[in-house]
N, C-alpha and C positions, 0 to 999 in steps of 0.2 A: 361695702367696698365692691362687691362680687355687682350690685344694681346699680351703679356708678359707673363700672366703669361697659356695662351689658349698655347703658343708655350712650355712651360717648363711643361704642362702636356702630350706632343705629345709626346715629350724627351723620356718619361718611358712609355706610355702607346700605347699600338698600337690597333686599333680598331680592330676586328675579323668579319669577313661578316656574315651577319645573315643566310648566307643559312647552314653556318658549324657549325654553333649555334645549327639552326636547326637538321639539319643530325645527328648533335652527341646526342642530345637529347631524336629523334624520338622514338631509342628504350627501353630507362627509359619510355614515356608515354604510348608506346603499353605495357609493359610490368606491367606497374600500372595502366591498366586503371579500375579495379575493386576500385582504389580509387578516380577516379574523375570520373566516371559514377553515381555507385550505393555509397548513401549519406550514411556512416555509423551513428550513437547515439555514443553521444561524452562518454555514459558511457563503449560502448566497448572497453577493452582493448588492444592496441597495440602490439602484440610479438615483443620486442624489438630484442630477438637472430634472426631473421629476419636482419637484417642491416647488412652494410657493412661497413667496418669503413676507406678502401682504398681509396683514393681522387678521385681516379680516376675509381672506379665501382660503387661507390654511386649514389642513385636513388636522382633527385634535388629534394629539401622541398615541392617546389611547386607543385609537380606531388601526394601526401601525401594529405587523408583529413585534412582539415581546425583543424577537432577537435584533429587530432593526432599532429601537427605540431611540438608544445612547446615540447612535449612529447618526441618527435627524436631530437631535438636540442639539451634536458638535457641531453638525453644516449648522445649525441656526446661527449659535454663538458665535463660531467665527464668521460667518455675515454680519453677526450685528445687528441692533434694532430698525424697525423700520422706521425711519423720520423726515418723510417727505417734506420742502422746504417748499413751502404754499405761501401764497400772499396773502396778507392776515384777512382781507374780504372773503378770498377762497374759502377760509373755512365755515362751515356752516353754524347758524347762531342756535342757541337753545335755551327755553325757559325754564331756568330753577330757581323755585320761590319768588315767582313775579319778576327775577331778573335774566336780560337777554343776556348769554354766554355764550363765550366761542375759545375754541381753544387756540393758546399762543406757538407760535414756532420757535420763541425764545426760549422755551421753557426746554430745550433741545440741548441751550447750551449748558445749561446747567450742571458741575459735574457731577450731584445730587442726581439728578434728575436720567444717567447715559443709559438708563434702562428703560426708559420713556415711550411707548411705539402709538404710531397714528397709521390708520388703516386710509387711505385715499379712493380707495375703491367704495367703502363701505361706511360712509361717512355717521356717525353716529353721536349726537349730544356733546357734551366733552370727554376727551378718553378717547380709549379705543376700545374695537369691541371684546378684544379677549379679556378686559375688565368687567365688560355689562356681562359676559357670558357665565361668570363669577359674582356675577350681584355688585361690580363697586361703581359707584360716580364720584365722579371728582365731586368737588363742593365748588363755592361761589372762590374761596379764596387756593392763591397757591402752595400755602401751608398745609393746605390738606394733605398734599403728596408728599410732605415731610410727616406729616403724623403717619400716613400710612407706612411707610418707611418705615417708622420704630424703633425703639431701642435696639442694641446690637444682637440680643437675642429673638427679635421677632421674624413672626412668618418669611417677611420678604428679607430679611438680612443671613436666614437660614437658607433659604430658597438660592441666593447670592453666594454662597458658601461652596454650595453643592455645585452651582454652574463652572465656579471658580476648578472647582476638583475634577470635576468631568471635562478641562480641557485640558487638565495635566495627564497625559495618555499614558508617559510613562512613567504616570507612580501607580495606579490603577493595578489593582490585584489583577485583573484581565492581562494587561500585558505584562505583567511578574509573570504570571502561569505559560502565556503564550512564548515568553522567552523560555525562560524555563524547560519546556517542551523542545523548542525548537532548539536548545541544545542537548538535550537526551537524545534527539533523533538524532542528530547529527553524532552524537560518539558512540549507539548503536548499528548506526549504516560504519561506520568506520571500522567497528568492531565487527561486525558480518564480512564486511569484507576482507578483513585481512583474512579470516578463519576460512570464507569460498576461495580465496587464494591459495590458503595451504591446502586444500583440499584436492583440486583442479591439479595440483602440483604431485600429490600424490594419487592419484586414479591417473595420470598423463603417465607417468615414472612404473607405474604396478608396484605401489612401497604400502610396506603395513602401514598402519594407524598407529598403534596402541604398541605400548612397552612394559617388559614385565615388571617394573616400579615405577611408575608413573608422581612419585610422591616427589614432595622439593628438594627435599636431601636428595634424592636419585642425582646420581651423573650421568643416565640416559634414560631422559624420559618418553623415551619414543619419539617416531618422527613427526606426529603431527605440533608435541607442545616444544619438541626441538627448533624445528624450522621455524613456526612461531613465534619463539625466544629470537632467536637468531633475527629472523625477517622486523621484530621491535628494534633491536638494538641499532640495524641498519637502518631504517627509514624513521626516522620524527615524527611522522604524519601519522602512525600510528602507535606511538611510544606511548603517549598517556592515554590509548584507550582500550591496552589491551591484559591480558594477565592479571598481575598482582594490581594495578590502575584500573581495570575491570570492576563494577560491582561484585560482591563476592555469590549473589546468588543470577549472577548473567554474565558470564567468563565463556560462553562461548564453546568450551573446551571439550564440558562432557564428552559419555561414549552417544549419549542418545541424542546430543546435540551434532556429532561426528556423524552419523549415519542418517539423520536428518538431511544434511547440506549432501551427503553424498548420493541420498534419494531424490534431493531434487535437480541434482546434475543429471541422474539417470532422466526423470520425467522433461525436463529440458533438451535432453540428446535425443531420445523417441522422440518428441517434438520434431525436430527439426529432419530426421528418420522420415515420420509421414509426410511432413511439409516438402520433403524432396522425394518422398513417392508419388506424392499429389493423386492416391486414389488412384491410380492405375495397376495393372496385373502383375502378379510376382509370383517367384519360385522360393519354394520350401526346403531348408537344409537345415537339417537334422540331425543328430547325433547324442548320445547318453552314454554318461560314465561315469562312476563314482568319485570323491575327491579324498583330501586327507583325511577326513573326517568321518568318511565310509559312506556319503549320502550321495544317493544318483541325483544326478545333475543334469538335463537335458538344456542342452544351447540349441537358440531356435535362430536361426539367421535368412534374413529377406534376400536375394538375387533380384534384381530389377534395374531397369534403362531408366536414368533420372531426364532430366529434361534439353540437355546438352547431347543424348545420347551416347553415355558411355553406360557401362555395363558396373553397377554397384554391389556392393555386398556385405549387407550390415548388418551385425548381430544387434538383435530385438531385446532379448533377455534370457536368462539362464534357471530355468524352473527344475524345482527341487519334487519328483516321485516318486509316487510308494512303491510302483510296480513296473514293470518294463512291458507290463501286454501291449499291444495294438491298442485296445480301447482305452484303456489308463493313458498313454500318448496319445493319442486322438483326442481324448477329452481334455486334456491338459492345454494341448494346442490352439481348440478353441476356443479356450475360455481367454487365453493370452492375445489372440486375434480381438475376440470382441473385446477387451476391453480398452483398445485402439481403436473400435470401428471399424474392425477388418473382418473378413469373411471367404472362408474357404472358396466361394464362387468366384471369389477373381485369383485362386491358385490356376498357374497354370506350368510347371513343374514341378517335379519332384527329388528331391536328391537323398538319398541315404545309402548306410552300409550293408552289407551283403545278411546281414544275422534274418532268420525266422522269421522273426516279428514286426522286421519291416520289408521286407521285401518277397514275403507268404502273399501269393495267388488267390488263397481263399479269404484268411483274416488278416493279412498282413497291414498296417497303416498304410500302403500305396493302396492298396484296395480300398480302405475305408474312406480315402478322401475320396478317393476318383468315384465315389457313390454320389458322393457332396458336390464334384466338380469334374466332369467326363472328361473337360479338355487338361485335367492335371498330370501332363505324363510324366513318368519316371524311370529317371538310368541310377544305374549301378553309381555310387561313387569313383571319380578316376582315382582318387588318392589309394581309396579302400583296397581300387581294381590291381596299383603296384603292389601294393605291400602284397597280397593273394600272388600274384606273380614274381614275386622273389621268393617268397617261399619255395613254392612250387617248383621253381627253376632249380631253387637249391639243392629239393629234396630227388630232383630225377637226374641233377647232372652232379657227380661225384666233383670236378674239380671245383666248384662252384662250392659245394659244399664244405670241402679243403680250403678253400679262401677265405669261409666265413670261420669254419673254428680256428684259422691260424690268424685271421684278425684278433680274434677272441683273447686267445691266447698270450697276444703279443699284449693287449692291453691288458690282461689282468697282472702280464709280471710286469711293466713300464709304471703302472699304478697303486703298486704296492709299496714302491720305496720310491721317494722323492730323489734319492743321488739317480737312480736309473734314471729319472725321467729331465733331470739335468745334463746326464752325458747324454741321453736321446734329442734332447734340444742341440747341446756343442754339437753335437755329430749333422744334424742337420743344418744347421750354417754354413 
């Protein structure tokens, strides 16, 4: 059986030497080799008007990156075979077995036969040549093309199968996946953003985050999964992508997810900070002081003419010190410059309070910079300069000082019992 039926594929198919395999190939790879060298990203796209759609000038699939591959076989398919309609003289004659052969253009209409292709350029025996490049010749008769056909499970009926699948795009695991994707991203950006909206909402407002039960039984879970809740229930648009509709491990919600989006409001705000300094000279204002929590705080704020010419004043960011010397602030400062790209040499003021350690002659921080930058001068605080002057005023002028403790006074009885500070409302109407 097995040498039966090895003899009746010799019949129709003649083997072709691989050196002319070779040779005819050579110059499709020299001429592609920008696509099997250098590896293209399967997201670039292909110029299809590129291709050649003749049998016989076509570049093989194989010589094509991996990721274009599908992509030239669909332009093929939907073009269609090539089947130039020549006049039966046109074709060229050929001898097989002592008989002259040419091939027919009838054989075109056949609906056996719509996969049929004839190379015009490249005229060649009967056939076309991506057959002889394959080792097949047709025979003397046109049943050959039905034998090679074959039963429903042979080569070419298999081959026919696969073409048939590869132009249904959307059954294809590829565009399963690429929808797929394309709707995850879409209820992730949905999901991001209502959560930069609550967020922007509460650093705009100065409102906490976080509530002391944050759990779903709670009746007030804080303001960020409050407003949240709230902000779902009003808008649709984001009703099924947020909360309990959320994946349960990307809700968005965390505290680390919280201070994520609220870190990169701050790096988007200094953006737009240096973008309207544009690299030009500023002034240093400074100030330190602890907070609820007992930790010094130092606020570093830029003074500087934006490009309109007005006079701006924006806090940079608020660093947390161990120590309040000069150099501890000094160094804290520049590290907060550079990592903006900023540098003491285009300070050119200086602003701080009256204390020691910034406003000392020998180590004071105005000293230390103006080492770093000569032209960086430095006044007194005005704010600092009132408050120094009310005191003062208070402590040398007796009525003045009577003003203040019987302000004092008045407000400590008005604010100990709420009826007083109702008749001191009626009474003031």
């Amino acid at each position: 059986m097995a040498s039966s039926s090895q003899r009746s594929v010799k019949n129709y198919f003649t083997k072709v030497p691989k050196s002319s395999i070779a040779s005819s190939s050579q110059p499709n790879q020299e001429a592609n080799a920008n696509h099997s060298e250098v590896p293209l990203p399967s997201s670039q796209v292909f110029d299809l008007s590129t291709l050649n759609y003749d049998p016989g000038e076509r570049t093989p699939i194989l010589d094509y990156h991996p990721n274009h591959r599908d992509v030239i076989r669909r332009a093929y398919l939907i073009n269609g075979p090539c089947q130039p309609r020549l006049l039966q003289h046109e074709y060229p004659q050929t001898n097989i077995s002592g008989s002259m052969r040419r091939f027919n253009s009838e054989w075109f209409d056949d609906v056996y036969h719509d996969w049929l292709e004839y190379s015009a350029t490249t005229p060649i025996k009967v056939g076309v040549k991506y057959f002889q490049l394959l080792g097949l010749r047709v025979g003397r008769k046109k049943k050959n093309l039905g034998k090679h056909i074959g039963l429903p499970n042979s080569p070419h009926n298999q081959s026919k199968k696969k073409c048939q699948d590869l132009l249904r795009v959307q059954q294809s695991i590829h565009f399963a996946l690429e929808m797929q994707f394309s709707q995850f991203k879409h209820a992730y950006l949905v999901l991001l953003s209502a959560s930069v909206d609550v967020v922007r909402l509460l650093i705009t407002q100065g409102l906490a985050f976080r509530g002391h039960d944050e759990s779903k039984s709670s009746l007030s879970r804080g303001n960020f999964l409050q407003i949240l809740s709230w902000y779902a229930k009003k808008c649709d648009n984001i009703r099924d992508y947020v909360l309990e509709h959320a994946p349960q491990n990307d809700q968005m919600t965390s505290p680390i997810i919280q201070k994520d989006v609220v870190s990169a409001c701050k790096i988007e705000t200094i953006k737009a900070i240096l973008e309207e300094l544009n690299g030009d000279y500023f002034s240093l204002l400074v100030d330190e002081s602890f907070d609820v929590s007992r930790k010094e705080q130092m606020a570093i704020v830029l003074r500087y003419i934006d490009r309109n010419g007005f006079v701006m004043e924006r806090l940079l960011d608020i660093v947390h010190v161990q120590d309040t010397s000069a150099l501890s602030l000094k160094r804290a400062i520049v590290n907060l410059l550079a990592q903006h790209s900023l540098s003491l040499s285009y300070v050119r003021g200086q602003c701080y309070d009256g204390a020691s350690n910034m406003q000392g002659e020998i180590n004071g921080l105005k000293m230390l910079i103006r080492q770093e930058s000569r032209s960086a001068h430095s006044i007194h605080c005005f704010a600092h300069q009132l408050q120094l002057t009310l005191v003062a005023v208070s402590k040398k002028c007796i009525e003045v000082g009577k003003l203040v403790v019987l302000v004092s006074n008045i407000l400590n009885v008005l604010g100990s019992s709420f009826m007083r500070m109702d008749e001191f409302r009626d009474s003031q109407k």
